[in-house]
N, C-alpha and C positions, 0 to 999 in steps of 0.2 A: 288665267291664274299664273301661270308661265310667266307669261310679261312681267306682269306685278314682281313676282318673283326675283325676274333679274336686275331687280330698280332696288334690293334691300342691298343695303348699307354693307361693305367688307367690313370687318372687326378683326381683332387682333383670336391667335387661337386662343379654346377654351382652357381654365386652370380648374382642375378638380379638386377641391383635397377633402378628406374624409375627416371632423371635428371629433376630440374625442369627450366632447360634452355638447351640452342642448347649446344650439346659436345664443350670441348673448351681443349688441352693441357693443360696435368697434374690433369684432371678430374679424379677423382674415382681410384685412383691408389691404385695399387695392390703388395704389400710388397714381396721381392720376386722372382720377374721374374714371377709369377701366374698369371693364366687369369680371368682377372671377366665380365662379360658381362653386357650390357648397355641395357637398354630395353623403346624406342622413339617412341612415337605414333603420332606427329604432320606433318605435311607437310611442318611448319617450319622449326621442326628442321632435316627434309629429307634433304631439299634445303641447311642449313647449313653445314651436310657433306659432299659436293659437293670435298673441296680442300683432306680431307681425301680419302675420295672415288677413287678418281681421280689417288694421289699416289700408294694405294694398287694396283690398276686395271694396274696400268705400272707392276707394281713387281710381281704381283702374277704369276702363271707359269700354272695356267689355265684361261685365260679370254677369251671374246670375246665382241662384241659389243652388246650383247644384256644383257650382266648384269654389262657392265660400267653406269656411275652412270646418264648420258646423254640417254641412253634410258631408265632406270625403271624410272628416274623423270617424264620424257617427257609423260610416259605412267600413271604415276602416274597423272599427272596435268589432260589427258584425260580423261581417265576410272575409275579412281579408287575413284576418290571422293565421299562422302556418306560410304563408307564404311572403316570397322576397318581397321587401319592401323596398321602394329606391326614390328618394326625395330630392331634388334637385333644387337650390336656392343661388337665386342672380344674386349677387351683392356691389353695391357701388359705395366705396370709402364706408366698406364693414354695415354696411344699411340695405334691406334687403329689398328689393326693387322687382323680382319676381319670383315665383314658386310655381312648381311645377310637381306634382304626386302621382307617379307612376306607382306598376309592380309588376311581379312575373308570377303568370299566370300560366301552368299548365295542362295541357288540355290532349285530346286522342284526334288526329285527323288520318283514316285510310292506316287504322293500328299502329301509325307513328306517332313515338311521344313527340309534341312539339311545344315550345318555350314563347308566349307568346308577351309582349310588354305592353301593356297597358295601362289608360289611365285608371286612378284610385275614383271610384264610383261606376264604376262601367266592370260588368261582369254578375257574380251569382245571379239571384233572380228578381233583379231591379233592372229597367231600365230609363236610364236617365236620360236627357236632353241640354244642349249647351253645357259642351264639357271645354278642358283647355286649360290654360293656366291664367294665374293674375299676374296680371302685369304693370308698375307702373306706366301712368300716359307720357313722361318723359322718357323719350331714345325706347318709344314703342318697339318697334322692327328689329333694333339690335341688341336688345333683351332678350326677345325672343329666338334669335338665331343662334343666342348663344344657349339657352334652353335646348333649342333640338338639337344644335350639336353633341350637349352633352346626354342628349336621351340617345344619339345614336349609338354612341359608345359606351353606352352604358352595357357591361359583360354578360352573358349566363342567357341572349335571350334570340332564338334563331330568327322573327319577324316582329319587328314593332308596327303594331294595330290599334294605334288612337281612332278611337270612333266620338260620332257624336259631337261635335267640333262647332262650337256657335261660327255661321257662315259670318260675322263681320271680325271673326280674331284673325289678326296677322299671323296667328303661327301655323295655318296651314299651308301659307306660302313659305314660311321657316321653316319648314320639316323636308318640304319639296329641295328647297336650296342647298340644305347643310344635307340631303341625300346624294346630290348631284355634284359636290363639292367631294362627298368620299366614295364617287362612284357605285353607290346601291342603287339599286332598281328600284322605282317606286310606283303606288299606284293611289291615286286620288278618285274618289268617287261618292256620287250622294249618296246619303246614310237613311235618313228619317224627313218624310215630309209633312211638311206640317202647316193645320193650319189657324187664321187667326182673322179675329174681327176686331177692323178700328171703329173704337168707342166716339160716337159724339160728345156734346154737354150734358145732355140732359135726354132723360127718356121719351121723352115726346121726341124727338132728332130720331132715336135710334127707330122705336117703332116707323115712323116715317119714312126710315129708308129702305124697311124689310119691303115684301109684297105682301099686296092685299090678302093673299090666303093665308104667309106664314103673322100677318100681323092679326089675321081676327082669331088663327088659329090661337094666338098667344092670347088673347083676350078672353076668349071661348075658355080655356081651358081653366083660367084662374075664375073664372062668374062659377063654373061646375062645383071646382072645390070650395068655393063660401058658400054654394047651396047645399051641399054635400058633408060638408063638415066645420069643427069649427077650426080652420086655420091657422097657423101662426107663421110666420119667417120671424128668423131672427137668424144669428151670426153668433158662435160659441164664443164666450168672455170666460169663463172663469175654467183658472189654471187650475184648481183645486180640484177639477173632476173631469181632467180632460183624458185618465182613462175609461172615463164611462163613455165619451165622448168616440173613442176608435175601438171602444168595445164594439159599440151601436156600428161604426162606419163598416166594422169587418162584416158585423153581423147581417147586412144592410147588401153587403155589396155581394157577399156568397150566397146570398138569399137570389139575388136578382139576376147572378149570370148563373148559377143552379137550372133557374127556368129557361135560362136562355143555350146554354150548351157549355155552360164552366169557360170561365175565367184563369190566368194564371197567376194574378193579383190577391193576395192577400191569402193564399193558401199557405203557406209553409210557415215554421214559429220565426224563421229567421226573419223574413218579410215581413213581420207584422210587427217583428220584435225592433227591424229598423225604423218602420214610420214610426212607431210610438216614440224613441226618442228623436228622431227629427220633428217630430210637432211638440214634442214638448221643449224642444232646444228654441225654438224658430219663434213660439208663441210670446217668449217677452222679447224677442226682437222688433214682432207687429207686423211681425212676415207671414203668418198662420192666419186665414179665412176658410172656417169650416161651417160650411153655410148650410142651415138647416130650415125643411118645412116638418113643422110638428100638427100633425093629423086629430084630433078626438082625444089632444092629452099624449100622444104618442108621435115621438119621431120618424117621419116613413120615410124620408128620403134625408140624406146628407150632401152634398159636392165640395171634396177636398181639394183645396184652392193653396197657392203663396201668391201674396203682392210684394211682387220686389221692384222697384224705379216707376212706380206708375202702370206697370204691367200687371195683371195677373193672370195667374198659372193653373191651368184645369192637373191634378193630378189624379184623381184618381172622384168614384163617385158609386152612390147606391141606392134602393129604393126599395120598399115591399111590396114584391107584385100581387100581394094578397089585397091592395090597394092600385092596382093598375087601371082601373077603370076612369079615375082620377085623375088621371098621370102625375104622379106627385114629381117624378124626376125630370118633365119636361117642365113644370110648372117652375122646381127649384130651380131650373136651368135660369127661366126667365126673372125671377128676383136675384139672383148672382148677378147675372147681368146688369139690370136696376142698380144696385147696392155699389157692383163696381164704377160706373158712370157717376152716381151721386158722389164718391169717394175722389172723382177726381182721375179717375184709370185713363190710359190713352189706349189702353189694349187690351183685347182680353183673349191668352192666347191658349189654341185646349192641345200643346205638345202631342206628342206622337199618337198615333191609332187609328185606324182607318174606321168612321163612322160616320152615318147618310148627317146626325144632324150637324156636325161639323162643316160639312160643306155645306148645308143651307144656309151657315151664317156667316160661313167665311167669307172677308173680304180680299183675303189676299193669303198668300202662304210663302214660307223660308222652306229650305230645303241645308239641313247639318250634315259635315261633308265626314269621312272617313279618309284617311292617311293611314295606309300600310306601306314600309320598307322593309325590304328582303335581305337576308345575309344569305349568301351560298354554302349555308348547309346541307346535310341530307333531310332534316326537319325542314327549312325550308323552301325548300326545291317541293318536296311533297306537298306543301298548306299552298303553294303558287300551284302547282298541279291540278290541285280537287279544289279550291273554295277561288283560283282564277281561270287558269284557263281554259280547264275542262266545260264549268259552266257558259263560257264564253264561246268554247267552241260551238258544242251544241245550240247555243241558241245560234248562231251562223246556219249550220247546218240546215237546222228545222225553219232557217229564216223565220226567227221571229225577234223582238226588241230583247236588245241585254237586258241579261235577269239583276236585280240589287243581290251583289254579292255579299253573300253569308260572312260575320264578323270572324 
């Protein structure tokens, strides 16, 4: 990463300036073809760049659903309120060419208040996957450099802690540079591993490439449920009832880690209060697959899914174990799968959580990196103390492998 690093492009220094209305074309332009950076603190003028937003996130050549501009608002209007908001916008001749959504986040480490910055999606009790900014694919690398520069100097915040960082953005090699450029101390390291199975054409491919046991297992398990009851899959369509629809998922999914030893998913109103409007933002986008097997007239299992570029995204899932005999969740597993293959999916990926069926079906796994940079405060002197080096020492000590340090 280093290398890479030292291969990004010099640029001219960053230009801040603070608008005193929503971005609007031909704003603040920059003589040139030069990038100057826009720096938005309202929730105003968040919601304002929604149609900007919106373009980059088609064009840019790393996105995902979770740093389109539909989920950091949605999380933003949840969680983040009360606290600093700090929006950073690239502009090239007044046209916005990158965005970036930070805020300051503070938090207790060893009874020190510490100020931490981070990105908008990452924090209360969501965790997201492939975070980072959009970027135009033109002058990729020096968009982004001017991004981190100005998240480093962004005031009020003693460690900046981007986590979650899709491993093919440039701008974790951007963060490293423009630290090393203002001499802060930096630390890069894996965040969430993850894993994922690439989709054949067609179902007959996929089964063939499992093993013998997990393939009759899959067979086995779907002959039980059409002797056992009368079946259905299908895939949620209509908008009109899609609160009945995460009523079921909530109710579904507390139900099933209940039996299992509780889950932290879907407990709090804030959680529940965000997925509802992310599926119902997402759903006329054609990004929402909430895949259901309906049991005897009755929905016992759901798996909440987004297809975004061909991809789809395991987010969250549930079942009633008062039907476990059945296995309705391993069953729905295997019709998602199905469904996404016939659709055309090149991937079907289940993001963060450590789970035995995950690895059965992984082919392969990404590993999203974390970027912290330190300022020498007394805040941050202490959050490098207890959440780097302490843990790092001890595991020396006790000889054993570095522990994944705590965000």
């Amino acid at each position: 990463m280093r290398a890479f690093c030292a291969n990004l492009p010099r640029v001219q220094e960053l230009t801040v300036q603070t608008p005193q209305h929503p971005l609007q074309p031909g704003l603040s332009r920059s003589a040139g073809g030069d990038i100057a950076v826009q720096f938005l603190t309202s929730a105003e003028e968040f919601a304002a760049l929604a149609p900007q937003w919106n373009r980059l996130h088609e064009r840019a050549s790393v996105a995902s659903v979770f740093n389109s501009w539909i989920f950091q608002y949605q999380w933003w209007q949840v969680f983040g309120r009360g606290q600093p908001l700090r929006l950073l916008v690239a502009l090239e001749s007044g046209q916005p060419v990158g965005i970036l959504a930070l805020y300051i986040q503070t938090t207790r480490v060893a009874r020190t208040r510490v100020r931490q910055l981070r990105f908008v999606g990452s924090g209360g009790d969501t965790s997201p996957d492939d975070l980072g900014p959009v970027i135009a694919p033109e002058r990729e690398e020096e968009i982004a450099l001017k991004l981190a520069r100005g998240a480093l100097r962004i005031a009020g915040a003693d460690v900046v802690v981007l986590s979650d960082i899709d491993p093919r953005s440039v701008f974790t090699g951007a963060l490293e540079t423009a630290a090393a450029e203002m001499g802060r101390p930096s630390l890069t390291s894996p965040c969430e591993r993850i894993a994922y199975t690439e989709l054949p054409g067609s179902w007959t491919e996929f089964l063939k490439s499992l093993n013998s046991d997990r393939r009759s297992r899959i067979k086995s398990a779907r002959r039980k449920v059409a002797a056992a009851h009368t079946a259905r899959f299908f895939v949620w369509k209509d908008s009109a009832s899609l609160d009945q629809a995460v009523d079921r998922l909530v109710e579904l999914h507390r139900k099933r880690w209940d039996e299992a030893g509780g889950s932290q998913s879907f407990q709090t109103p804030e959680y529940v209060d965000f997925h509802r409007r992310i599926i119902k933002s997402t759903f006329p986008r054609g990004w929402l697959r909430l895949y259901c097997l309906e049991l005897d007239g009755e929905i016992a299992a759901i798996t909440y899914c987004y297809r975004f570029r061909n991809r789809v995204y395991l987010m969250q899932a549930g079942f009633d174990p008062d039907k476990s005999k059945s296995n309705p969740g391993k069953v729905l597993l295997g019709h998602a799968l199905e469904h996404a293959i016939e659709e055309g999916n090149e991937v079907f990926d289940f993001l963060r959580g450590e789970h035995r069926y995950k690895d059965q079906l992984a082919t392969g796994y990404r590993t999203t990196l974390c970027v912290r940079v330190f300022r020498n405060t007394l805040a941050g002197l202490v959050y490098r103390l207890q959440r780097v080096w302490l843990p790092l020492l001890k595991a020396r000590v006790l000889r054993r492998p570095a522990p994944k340090l705590k965000v």
